[in-house]
mmCIF file as Biopython writes it, N, C-alpha, C and O atoms, coordinates in Angstrom:
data_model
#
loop_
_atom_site.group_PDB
_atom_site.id
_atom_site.type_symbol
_atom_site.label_atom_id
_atom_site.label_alt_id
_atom_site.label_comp_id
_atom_site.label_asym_id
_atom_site.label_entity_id
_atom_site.label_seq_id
_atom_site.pdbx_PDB_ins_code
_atom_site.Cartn_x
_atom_site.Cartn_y
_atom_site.Cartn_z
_atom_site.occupancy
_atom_site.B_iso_or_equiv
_atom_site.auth_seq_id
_atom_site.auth_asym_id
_atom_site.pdbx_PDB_model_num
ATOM 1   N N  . UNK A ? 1  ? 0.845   -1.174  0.000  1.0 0.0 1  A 1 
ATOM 2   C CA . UNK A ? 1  ? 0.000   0.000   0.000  1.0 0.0 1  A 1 
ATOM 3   C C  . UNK A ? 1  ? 0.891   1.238   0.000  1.0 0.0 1  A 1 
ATOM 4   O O  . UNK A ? 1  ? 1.983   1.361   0.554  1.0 0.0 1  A 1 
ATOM 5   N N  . UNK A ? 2  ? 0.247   2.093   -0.695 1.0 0.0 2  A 1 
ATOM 6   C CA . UNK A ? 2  ? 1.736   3.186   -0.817 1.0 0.0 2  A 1 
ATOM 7   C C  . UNK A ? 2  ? 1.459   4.351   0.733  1.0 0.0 2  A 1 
ATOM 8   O O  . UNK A ? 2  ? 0.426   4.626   1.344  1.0 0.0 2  A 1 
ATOM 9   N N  . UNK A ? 3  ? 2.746   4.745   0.907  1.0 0.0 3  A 1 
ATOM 10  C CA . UNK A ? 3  ? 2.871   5.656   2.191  1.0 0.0 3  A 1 
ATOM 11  C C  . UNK A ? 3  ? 2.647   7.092   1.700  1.0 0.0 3  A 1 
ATOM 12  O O  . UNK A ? 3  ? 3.581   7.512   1.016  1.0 0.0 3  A 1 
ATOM 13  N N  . UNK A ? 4  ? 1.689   7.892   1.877  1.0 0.0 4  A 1 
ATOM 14  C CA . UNK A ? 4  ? 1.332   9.145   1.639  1.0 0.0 4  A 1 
ATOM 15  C C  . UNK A ? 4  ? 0.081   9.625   2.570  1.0 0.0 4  A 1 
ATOM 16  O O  . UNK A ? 4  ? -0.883  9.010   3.027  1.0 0.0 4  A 1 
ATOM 17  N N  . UNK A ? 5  ? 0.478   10.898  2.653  1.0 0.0 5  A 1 
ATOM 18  C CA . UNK A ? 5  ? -0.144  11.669  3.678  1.0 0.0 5  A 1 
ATOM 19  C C  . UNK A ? 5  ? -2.316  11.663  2.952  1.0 0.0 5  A 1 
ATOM 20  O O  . UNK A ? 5  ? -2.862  11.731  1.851  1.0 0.0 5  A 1 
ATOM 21  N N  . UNK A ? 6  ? -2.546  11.602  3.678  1.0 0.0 6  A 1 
ATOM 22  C CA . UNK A ? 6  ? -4.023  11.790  3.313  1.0 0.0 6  A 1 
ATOM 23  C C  . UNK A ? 6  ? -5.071  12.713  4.267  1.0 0.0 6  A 1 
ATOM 24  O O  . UNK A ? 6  ? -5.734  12.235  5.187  1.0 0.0 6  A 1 
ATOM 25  N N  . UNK A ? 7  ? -5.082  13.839  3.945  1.0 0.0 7  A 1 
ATOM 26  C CA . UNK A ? 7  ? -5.559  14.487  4.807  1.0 0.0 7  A 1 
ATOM 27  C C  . UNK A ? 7  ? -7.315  14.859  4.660  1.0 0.0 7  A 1 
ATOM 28  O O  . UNK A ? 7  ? -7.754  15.343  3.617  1.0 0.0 7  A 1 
ATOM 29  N N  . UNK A ? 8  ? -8.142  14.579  5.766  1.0 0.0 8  A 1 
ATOM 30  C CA . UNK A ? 8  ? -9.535  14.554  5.660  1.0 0.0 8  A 1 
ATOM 31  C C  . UNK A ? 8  ? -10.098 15.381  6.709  1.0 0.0 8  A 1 
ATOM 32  O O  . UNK A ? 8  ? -9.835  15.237  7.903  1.0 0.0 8  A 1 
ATOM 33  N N  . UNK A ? 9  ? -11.005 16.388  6.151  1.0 0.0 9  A 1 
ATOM 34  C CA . UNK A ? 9  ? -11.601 17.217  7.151  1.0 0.0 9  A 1 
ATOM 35  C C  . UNK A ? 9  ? -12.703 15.998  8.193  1.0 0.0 9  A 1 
ATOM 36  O O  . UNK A ? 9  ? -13.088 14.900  7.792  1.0 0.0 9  A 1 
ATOM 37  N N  . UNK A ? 10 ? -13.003 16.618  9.556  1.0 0.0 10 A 1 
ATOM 38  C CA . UNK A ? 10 ? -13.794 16.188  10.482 1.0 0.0 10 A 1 
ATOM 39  C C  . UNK A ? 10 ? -14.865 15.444  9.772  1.0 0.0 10 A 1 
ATOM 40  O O  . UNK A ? 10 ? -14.998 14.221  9.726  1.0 0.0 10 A 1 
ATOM 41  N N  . UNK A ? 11 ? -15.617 16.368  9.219  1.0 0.0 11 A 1 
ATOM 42  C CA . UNK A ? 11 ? -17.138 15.060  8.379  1.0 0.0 11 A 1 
ATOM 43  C C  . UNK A ? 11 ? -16.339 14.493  7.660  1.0 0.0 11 A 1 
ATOM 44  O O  . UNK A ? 11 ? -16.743 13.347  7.861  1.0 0.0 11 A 1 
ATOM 45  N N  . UNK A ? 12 ? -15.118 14.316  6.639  1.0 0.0 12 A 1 
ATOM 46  C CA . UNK A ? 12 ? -14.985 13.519  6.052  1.0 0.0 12 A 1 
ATOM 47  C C  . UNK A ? 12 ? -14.545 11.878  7.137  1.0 0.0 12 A 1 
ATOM 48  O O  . UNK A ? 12 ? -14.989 10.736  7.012  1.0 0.0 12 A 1 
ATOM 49  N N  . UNK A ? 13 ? -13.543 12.431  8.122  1.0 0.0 13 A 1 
ATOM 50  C CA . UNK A ? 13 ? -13.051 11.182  8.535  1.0 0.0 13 A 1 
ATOM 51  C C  . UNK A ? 13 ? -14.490 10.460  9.403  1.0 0.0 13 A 1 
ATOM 52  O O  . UNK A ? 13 ? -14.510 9.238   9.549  1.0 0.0 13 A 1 
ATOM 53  N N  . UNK A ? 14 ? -15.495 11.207  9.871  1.0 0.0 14 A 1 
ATOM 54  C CA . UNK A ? 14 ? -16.548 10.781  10.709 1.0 0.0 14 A 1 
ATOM 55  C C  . UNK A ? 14 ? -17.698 9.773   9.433  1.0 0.0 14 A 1 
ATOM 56  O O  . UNK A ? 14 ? -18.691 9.068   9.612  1.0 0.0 14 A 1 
ATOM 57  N N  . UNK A ? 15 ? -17.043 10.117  8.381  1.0 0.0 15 A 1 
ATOM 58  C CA . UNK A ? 15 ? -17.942 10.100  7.415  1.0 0.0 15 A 1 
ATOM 59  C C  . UNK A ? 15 ? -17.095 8.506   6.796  1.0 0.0 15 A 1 
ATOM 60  O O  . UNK A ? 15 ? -17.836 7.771   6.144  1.0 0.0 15 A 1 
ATOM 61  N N  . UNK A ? 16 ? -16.263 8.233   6.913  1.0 0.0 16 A 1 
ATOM 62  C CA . UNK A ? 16 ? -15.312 6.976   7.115  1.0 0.0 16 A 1 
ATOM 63  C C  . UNK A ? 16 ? -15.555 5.973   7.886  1.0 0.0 16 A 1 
ATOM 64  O O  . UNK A ? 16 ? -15.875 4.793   7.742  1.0 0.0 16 A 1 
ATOM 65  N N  . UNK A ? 17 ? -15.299 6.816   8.896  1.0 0.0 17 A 1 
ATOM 66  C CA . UNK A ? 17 ? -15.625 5.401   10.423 1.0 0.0 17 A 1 
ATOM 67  C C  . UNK A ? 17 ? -17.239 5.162   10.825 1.0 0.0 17 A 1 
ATOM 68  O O  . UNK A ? 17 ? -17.616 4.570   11.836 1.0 0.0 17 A 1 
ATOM 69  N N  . UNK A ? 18 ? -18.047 5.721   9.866  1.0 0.0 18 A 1 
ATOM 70  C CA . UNK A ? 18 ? -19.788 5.669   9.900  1.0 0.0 18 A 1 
ATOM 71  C C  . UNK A ? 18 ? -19.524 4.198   8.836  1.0 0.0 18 A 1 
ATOM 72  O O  . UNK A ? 18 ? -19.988 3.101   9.146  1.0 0.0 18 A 1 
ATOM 73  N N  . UNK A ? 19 ? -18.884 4.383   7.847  1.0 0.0 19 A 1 
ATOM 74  C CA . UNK A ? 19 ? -18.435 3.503   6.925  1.0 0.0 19 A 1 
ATOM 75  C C  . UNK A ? 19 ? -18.151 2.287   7.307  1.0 0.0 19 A 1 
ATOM 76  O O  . UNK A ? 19 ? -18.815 1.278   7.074  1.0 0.0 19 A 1 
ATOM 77  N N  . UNK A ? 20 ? -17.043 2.380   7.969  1.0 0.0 20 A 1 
ATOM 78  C CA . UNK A ? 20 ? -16.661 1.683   8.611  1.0 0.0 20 A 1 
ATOM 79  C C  . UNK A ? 20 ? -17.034 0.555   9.466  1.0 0.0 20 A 1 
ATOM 80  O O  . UNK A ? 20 ? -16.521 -0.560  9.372  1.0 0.0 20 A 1 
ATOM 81  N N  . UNK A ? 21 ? -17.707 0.798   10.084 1.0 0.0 21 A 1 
ATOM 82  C CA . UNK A ? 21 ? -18.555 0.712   11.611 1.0 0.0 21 A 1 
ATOM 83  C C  . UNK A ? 21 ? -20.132 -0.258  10.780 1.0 0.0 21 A 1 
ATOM 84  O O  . UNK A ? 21 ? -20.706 -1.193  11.339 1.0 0.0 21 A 1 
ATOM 85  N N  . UNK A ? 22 ? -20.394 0.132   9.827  1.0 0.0 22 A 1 
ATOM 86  C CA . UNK A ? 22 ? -21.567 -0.731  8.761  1.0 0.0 22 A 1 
ATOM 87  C C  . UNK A ? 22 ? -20.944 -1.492  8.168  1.0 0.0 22 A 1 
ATOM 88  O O  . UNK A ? 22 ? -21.779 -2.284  7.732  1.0 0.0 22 A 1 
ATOM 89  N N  . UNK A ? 23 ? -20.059 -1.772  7.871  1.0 0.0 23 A 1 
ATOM 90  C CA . UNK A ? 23 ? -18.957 -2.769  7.332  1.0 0.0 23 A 1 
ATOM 91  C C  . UNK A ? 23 ? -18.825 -4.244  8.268  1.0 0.0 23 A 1 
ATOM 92  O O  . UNK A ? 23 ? -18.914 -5.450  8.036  1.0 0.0 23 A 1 
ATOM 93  N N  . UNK A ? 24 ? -18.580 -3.440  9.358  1.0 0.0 24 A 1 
ATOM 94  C CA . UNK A ? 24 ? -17.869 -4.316  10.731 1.0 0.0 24 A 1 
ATOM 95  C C  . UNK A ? 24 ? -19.009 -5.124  10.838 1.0 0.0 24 A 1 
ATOM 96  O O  . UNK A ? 24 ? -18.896 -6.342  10.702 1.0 0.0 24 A 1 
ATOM 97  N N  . UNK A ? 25 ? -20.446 -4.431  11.138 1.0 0.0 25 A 1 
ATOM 98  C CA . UNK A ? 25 ? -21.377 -4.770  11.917 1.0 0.0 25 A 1 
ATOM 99  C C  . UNK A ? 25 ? -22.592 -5.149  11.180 1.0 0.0 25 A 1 
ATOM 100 O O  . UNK A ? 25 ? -23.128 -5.988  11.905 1.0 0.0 25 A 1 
ATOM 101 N N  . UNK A ? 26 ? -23.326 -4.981  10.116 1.0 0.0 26 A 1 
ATOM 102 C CA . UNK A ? 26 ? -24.204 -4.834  9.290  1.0 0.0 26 A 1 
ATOM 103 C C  . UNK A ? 26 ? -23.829 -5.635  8.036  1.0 0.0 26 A 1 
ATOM 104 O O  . UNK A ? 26 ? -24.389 -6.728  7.958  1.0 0.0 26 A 1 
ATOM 105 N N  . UNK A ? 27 ? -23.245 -5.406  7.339  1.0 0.0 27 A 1 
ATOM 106 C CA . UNK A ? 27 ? -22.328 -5.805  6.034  1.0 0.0 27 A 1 
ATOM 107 C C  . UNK A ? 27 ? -21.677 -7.472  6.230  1.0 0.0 27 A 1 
ATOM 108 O O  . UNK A ? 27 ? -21.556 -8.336  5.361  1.0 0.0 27 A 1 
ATOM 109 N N  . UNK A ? 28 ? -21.374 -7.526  7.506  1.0 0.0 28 A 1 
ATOM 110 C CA . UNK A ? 28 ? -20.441 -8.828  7.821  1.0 0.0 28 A 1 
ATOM 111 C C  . UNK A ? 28 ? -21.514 -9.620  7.985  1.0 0.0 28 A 1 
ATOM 112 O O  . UNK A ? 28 ? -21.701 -10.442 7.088  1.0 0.0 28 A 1 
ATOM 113 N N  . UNK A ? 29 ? -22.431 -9.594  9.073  1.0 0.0 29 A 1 
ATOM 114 C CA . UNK A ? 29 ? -23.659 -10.334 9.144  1.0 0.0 29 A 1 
ATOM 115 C C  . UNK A ? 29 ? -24.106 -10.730 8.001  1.0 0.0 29 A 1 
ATOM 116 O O  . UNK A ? 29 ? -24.151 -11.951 7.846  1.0 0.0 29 A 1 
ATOM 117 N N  . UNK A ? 30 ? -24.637 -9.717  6.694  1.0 0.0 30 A 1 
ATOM 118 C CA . UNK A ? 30 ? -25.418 -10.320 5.781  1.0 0.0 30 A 1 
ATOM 119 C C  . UNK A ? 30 ? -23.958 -11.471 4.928  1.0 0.0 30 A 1 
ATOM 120 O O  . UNK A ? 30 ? -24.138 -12.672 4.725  1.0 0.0 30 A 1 
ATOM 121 N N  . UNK A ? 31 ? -22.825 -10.840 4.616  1.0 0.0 31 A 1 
ATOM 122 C CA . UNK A ? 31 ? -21.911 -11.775 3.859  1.0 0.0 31 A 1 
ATOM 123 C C  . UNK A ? 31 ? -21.972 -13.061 4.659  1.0 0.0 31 A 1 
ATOM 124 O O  . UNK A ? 31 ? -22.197 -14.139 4.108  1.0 0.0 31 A 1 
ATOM 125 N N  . UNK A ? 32 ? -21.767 -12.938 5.996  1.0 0.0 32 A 1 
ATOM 126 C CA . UNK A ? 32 ? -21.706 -14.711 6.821  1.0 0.0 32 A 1 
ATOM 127 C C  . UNK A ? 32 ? -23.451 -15.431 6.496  1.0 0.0 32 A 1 
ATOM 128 O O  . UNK A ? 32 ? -23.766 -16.519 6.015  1.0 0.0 32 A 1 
ATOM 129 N N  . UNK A ? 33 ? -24.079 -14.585 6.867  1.0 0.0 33 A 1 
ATOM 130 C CA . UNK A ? 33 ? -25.479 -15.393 6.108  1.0 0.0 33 A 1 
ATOM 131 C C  . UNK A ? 33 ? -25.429 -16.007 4.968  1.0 0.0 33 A 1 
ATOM 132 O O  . UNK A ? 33 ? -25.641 -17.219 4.946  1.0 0.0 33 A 1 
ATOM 133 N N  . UNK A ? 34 ? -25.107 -15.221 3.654  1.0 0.0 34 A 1 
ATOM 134 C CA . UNK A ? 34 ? -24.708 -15.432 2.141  1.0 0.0 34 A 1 
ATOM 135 C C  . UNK A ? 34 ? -23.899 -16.731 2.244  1.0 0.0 34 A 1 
ATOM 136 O O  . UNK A ? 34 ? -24.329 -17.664 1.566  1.0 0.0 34 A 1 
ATOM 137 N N  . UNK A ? 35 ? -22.836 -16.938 2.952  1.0 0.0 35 A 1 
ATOM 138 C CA . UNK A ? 35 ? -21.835 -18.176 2.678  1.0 0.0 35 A 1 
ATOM 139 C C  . UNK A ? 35 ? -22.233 -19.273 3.200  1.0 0.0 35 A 1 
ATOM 140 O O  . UNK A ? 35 ? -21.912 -20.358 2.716  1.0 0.0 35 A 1 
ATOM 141 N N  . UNK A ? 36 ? -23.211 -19.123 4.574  1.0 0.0 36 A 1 
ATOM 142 C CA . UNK A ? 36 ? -23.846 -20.025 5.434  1.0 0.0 36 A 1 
ATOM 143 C C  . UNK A ? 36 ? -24.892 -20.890 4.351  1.0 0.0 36 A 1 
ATOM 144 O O  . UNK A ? 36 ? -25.181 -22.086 4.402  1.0 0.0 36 A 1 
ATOM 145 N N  . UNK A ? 37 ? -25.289 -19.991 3.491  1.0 0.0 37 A 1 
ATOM 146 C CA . UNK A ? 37 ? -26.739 -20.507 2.836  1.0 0.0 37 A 1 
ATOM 147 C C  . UNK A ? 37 ? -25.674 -21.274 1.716  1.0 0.0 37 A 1 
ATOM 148 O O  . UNK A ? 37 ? -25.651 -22.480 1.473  1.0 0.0 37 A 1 
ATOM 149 N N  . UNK A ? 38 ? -24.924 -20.357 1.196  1.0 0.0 38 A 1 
ATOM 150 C CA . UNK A ? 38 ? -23.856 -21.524 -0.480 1.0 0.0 38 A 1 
ATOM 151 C C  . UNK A ? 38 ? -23.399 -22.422 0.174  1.0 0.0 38 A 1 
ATOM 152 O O  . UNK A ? 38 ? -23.366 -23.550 -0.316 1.0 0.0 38 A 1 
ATOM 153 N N  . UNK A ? 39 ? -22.792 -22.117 1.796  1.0 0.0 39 A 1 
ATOM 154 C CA . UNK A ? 39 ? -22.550 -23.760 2.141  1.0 0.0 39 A 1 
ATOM 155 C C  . UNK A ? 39 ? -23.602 -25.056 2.385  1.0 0.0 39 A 1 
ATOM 156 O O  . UNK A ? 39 ? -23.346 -26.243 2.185  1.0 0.0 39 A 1 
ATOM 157 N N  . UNK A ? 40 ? -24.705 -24.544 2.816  1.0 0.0 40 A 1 
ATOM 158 C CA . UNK A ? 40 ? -25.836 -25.788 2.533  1.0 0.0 40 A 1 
ATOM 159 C C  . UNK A ? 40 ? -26.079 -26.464 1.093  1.0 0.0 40 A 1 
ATOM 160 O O  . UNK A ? 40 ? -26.766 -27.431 0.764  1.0 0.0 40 A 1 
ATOM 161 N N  . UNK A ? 41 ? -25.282 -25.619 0.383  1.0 0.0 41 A 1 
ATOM 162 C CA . UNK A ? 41 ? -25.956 -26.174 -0.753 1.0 0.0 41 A 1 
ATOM 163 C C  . UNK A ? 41 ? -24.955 -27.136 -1.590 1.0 0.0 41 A 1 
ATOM 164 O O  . UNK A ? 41 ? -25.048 -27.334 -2.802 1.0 0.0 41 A 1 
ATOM 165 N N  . UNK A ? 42 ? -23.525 -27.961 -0.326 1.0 0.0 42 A 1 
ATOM 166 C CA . UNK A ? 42 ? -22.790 -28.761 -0.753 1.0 0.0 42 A 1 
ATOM 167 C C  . UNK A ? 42 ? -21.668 -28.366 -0.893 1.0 0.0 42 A 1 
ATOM 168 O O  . UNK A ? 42 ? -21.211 -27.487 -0.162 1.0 0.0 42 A 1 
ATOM 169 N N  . UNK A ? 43 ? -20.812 -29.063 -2.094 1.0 0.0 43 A 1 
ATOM 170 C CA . UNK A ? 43 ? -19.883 -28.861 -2.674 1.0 0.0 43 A 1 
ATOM 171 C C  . UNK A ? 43 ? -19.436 -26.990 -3.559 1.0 0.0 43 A 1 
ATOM 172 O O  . UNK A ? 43 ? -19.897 -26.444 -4.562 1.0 0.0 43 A 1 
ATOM 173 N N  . UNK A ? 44 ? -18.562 -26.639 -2.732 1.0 0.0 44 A 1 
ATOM 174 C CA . UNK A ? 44 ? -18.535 -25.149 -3.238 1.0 0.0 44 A 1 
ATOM 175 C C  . UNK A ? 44 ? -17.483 -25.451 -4.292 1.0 0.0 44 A 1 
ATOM 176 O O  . UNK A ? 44 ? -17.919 -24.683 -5.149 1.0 0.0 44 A 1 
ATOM 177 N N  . UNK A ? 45 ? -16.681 -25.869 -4.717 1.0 0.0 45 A 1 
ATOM 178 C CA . UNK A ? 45 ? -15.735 -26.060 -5.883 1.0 0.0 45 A 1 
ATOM 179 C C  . UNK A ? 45 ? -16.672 -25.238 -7.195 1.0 0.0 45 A 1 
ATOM 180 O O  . UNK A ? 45 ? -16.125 -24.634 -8.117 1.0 0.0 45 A 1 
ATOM 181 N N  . UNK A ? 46 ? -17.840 -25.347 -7.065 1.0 0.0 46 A 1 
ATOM 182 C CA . UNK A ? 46 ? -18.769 -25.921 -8.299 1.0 0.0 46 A 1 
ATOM 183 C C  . UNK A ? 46 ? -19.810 -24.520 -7.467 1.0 0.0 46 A 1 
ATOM 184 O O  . UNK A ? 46 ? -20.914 -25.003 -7.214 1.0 0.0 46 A 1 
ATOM 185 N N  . UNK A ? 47 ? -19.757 -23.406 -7.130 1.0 0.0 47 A 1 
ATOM 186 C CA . UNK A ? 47 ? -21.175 -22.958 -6.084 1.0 0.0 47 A 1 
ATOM 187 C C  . UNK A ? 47 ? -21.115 -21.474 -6.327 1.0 0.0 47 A 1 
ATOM 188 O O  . UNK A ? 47 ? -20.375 -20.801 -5.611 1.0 0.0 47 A 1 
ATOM 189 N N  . UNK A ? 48 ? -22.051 -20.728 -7.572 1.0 0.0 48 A 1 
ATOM 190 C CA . UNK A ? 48 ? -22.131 -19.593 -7.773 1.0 0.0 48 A 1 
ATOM 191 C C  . UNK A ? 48 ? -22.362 -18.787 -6.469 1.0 0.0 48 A 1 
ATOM 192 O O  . UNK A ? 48 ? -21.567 -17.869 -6.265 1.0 0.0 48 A 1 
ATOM 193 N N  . UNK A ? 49 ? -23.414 -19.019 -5.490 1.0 0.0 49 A 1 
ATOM 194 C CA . UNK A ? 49 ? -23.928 -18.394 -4.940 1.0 0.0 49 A 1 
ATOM 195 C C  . UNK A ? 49 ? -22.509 -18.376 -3.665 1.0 0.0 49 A 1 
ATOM 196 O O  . UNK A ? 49 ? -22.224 -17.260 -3.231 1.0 0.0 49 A 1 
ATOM 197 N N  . UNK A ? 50 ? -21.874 -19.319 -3.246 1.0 0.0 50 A 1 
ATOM 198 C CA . UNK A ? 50 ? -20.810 -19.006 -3.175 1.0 0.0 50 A 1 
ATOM 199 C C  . UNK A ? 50 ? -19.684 -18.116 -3.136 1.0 0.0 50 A 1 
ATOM 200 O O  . UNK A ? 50 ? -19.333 -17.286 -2.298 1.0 0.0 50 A 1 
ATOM 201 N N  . UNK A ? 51 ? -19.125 -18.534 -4.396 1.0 0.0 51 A 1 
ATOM 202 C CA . UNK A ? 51 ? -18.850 -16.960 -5.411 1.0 0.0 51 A 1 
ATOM 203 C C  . UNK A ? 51 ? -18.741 -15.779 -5.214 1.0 0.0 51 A 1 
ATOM 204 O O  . UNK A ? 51 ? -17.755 -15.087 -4.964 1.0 0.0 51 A 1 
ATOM 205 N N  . UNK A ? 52 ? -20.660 -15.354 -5.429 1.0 0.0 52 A 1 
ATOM 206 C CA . UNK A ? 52 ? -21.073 -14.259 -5.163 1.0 0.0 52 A 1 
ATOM 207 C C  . UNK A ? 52 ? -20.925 -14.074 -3.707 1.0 0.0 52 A 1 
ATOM 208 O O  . UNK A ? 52 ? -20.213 -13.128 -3.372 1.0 0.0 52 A 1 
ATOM 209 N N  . UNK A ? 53 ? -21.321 -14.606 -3.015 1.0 0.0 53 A 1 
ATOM 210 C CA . UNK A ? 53 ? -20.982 -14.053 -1.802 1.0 0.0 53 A 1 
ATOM 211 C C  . UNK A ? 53 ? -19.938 -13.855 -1.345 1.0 0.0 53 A 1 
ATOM 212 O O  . UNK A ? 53 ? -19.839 -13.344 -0.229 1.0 0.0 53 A 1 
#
């Protein structure tokens, strides 16, 4: 990852870790659901839904 300064006003960085924070908590839940369900459905070698998730 390259080393450079990145500078973000207050709403922007609050506007990140709001990001962030739905990622962690919201976002992860539905992806572990998604893989939970392609794994019932067997063999993933072979498993679009998988995949997609």
């Amino acid at each position: 990852m390259s080393e450079r300064d990145v500078f973000l006003t207050e709403d922007g960085l609050k506007k990140l870790e709001s990001e962030l924070d739905e990622l962690k908590t919201v976002r992860r839940k539905e992806i572990a659901e998604r893989i939970k369900q392609a794994l019932s459905f067997g063999d993933i070698s072979e498993n679009s839904e998988y995949d997609q998730a």
